[in-house]
N, CA, C and O of each residue as an XYZ file, in Angstrom:
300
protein
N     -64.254    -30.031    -11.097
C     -63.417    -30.963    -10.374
C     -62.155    -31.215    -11.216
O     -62.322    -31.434    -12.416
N     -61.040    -31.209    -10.763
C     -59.914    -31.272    -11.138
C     -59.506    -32.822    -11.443
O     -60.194    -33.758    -11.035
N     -58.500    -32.967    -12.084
C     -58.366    -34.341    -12.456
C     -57.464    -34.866    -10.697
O     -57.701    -36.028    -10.365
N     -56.808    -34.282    -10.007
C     -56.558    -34.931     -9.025
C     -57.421    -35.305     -7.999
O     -57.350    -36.299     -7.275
N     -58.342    -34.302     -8.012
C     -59.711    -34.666     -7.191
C     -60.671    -36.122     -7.807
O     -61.019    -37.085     -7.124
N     -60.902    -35.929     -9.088
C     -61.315    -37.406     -9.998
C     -60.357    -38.195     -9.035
O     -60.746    -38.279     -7.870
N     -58.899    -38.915     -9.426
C     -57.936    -39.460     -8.942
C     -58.270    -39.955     -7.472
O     -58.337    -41.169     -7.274
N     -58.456    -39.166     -6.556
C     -58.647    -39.323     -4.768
C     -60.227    -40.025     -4.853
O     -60.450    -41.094     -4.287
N     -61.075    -39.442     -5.471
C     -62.343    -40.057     -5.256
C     -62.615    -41.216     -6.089
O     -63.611    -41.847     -5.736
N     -61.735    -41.846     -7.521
C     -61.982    -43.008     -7.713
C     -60.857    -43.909     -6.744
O     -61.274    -45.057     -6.902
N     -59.939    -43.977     -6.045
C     -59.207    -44.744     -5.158
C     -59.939    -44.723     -4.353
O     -59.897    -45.697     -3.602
N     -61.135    -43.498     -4.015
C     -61.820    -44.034     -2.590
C     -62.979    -45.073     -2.926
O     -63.351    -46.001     -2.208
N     -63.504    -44.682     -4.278
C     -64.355    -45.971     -4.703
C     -63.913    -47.086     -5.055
O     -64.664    -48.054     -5.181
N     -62.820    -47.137     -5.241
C     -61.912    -48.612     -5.250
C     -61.824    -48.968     -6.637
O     -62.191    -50.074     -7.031
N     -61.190    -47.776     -7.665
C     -61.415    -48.165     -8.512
C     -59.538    -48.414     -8.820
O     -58.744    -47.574     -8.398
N     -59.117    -49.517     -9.502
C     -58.155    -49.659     -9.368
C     -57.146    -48.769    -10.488
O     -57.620    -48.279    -11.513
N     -56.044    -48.679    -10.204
C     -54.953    -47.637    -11.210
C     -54.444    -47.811    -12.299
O     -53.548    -48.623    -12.529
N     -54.977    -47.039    -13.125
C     -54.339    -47.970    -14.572
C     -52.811    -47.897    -15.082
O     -52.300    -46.899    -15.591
N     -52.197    -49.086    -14.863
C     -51.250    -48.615    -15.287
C     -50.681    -48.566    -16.856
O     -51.148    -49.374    -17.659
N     -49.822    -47.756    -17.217
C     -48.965    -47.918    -18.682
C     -48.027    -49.665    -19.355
O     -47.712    -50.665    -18.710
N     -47.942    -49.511    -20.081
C     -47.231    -50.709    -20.642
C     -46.116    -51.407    -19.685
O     -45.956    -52.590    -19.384
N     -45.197    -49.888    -19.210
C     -44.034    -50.284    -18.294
C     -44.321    -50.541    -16.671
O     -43.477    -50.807    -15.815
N     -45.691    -50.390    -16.509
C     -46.285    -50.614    -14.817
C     -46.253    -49.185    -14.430
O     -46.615    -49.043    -13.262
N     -46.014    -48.342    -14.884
C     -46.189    -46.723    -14.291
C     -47.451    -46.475    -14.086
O     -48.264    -46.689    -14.986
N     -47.838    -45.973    -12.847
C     -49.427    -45.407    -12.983
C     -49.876    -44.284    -14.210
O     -49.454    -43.128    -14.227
N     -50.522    -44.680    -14.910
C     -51.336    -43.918    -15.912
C     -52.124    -43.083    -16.019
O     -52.980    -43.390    -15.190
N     -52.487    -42.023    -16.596
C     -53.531    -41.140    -16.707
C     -54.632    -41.042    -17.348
O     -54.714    -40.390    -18.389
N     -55.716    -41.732    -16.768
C     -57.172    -41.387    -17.389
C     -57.606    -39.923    -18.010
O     -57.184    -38.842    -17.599
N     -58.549    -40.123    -19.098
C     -58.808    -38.699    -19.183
C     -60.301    -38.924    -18.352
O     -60.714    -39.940    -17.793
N     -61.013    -37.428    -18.506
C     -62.008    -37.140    -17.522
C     -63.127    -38.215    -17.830
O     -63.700    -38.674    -16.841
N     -63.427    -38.573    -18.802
C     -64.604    -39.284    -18.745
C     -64.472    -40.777    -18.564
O     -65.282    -41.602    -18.142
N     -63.075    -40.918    -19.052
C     -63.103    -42.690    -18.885
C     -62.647    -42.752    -17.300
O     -63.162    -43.585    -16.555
N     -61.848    -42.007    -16.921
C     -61.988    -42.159    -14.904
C     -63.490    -41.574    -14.317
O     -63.855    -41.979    -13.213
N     -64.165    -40.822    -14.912
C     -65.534    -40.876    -14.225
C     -66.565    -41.972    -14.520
O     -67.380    -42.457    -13.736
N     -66.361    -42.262    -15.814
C     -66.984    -43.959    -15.707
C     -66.403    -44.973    -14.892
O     -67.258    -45.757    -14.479
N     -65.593    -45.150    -14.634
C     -65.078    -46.189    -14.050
C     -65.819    -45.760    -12.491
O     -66.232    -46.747    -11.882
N     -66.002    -44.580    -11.874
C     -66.058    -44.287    -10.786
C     -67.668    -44.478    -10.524
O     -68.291    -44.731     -9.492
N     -68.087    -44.256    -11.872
C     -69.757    -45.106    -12.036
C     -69.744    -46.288    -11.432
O     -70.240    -46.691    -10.380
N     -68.988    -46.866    -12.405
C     -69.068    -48.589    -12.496
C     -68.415    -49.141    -11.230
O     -68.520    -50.352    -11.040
N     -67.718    -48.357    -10.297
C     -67.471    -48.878     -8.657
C     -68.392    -48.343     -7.888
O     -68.535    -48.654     -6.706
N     -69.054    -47.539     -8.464
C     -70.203    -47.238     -7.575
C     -71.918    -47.750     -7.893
O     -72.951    -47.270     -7.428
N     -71.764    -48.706     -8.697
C     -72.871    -49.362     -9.275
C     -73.880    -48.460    -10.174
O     -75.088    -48.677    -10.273
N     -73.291    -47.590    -10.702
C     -74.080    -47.207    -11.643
C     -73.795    -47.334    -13.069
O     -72.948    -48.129    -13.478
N     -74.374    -46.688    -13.726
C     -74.360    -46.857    -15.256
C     -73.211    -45.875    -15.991
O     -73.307    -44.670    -16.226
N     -72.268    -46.643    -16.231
C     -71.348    -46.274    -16.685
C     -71.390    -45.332    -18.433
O     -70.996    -45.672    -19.549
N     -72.168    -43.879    -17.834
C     -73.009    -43.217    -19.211
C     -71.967    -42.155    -19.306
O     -72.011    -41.807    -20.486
N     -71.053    -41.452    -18.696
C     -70.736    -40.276    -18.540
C     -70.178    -39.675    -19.715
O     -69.130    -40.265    -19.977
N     -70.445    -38.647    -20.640
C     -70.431    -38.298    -22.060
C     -70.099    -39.014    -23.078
O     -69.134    -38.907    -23.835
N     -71.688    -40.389    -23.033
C     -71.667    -41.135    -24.336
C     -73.100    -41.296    -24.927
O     -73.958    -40.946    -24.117
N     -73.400    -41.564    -25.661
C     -74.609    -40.755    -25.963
C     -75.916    -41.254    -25.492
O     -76.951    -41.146    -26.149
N     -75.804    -41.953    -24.011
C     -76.801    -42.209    -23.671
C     -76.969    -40.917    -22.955
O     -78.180    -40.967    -22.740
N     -76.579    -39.833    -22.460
C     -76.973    -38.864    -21.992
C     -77.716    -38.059    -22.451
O     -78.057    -37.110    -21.744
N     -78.261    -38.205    -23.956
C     -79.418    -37.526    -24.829
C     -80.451    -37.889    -24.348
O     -81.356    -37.056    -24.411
N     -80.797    -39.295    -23.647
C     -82.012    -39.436    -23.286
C     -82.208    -40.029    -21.538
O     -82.884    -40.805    -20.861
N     -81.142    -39.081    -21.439
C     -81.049    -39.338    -19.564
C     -82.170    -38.753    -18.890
O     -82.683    -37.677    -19.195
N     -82.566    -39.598    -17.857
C     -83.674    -38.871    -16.805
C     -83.448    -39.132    -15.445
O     -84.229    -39.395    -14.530
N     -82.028    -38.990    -15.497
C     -81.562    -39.105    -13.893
C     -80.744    -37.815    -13.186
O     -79.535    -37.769    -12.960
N     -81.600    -36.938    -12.944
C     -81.682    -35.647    -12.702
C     -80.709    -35.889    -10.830
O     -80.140    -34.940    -10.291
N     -80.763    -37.243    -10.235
C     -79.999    -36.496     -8.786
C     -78.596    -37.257     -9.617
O     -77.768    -37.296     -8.708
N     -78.153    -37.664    -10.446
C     -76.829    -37.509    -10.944
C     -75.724    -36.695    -10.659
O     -75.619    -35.586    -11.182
N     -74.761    -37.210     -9.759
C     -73.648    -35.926     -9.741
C     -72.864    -35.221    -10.717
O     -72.111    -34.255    -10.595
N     -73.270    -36.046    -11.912
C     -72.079    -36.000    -12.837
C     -73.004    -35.031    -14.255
O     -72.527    -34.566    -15.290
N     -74.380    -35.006    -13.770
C     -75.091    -34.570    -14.677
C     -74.839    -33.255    -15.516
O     -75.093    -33.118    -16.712
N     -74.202    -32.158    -14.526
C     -74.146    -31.263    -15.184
C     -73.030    -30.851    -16.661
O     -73.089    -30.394    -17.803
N     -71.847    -31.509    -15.436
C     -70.559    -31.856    -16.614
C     -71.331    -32.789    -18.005
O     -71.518    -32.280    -19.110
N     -71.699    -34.213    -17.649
C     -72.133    -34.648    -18.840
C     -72.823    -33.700    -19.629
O     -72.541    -33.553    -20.818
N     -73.688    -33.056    -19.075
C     -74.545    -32.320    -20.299
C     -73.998    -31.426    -21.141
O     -74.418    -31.157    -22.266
N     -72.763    -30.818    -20.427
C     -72.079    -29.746    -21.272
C     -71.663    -30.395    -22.758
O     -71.402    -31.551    -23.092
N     -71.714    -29.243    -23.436
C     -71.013    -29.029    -25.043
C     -69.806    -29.012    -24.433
O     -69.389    -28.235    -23.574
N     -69.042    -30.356    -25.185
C     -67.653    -30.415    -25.369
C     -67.131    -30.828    -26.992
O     -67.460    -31.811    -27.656
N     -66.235    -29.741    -27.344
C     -65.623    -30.515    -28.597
C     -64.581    -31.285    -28.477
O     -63.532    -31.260    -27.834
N     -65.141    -32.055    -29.315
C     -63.721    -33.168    -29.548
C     -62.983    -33.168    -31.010
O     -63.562    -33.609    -32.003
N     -62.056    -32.796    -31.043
C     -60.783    -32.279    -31.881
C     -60.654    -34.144    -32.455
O     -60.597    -35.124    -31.712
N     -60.637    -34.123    -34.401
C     -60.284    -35.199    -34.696
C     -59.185    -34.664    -35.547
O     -59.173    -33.536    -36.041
N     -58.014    -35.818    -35.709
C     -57.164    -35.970    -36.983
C     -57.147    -36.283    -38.220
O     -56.094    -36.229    -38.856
């Protein structure tokens, strides 16, 4: 899923737009707009944090992405 597709389906869950310092709409990255899209949809706002090591919620839409190996690049 593309980040504009994220975008259309958290406005349809009503999740509201974040904006920047100057009021510009802002850009989530993938996991903090798919939590949020949890948390308007009453679920558990887990999506690649490390409660997904001991997840057992297999009809999860988001399950597969969460489970993937992703690196995260530090400075």
């Amino acid at each position: 899923m593309n980040q504009q597709q994220l975008q259309r389906m958290a406005r349809a869950a009503g999740v509201p737009e974040q904006l920047s310092r100057d009021g510009v709409p802002g850009i989530r990255s993938e996991p903090q707009l798919i939590r949020a899209i949890q948390r308007a949809q009453g679920l558990e706002d887990c999506f690649r944090t490390d409660r997904r090591y001991t997840c057992k919620n297999l009809e999860c839409p988001w399950r597969g992405d969460c489970m993937r190996l992703v690196a995260h690049w530090q400075a």
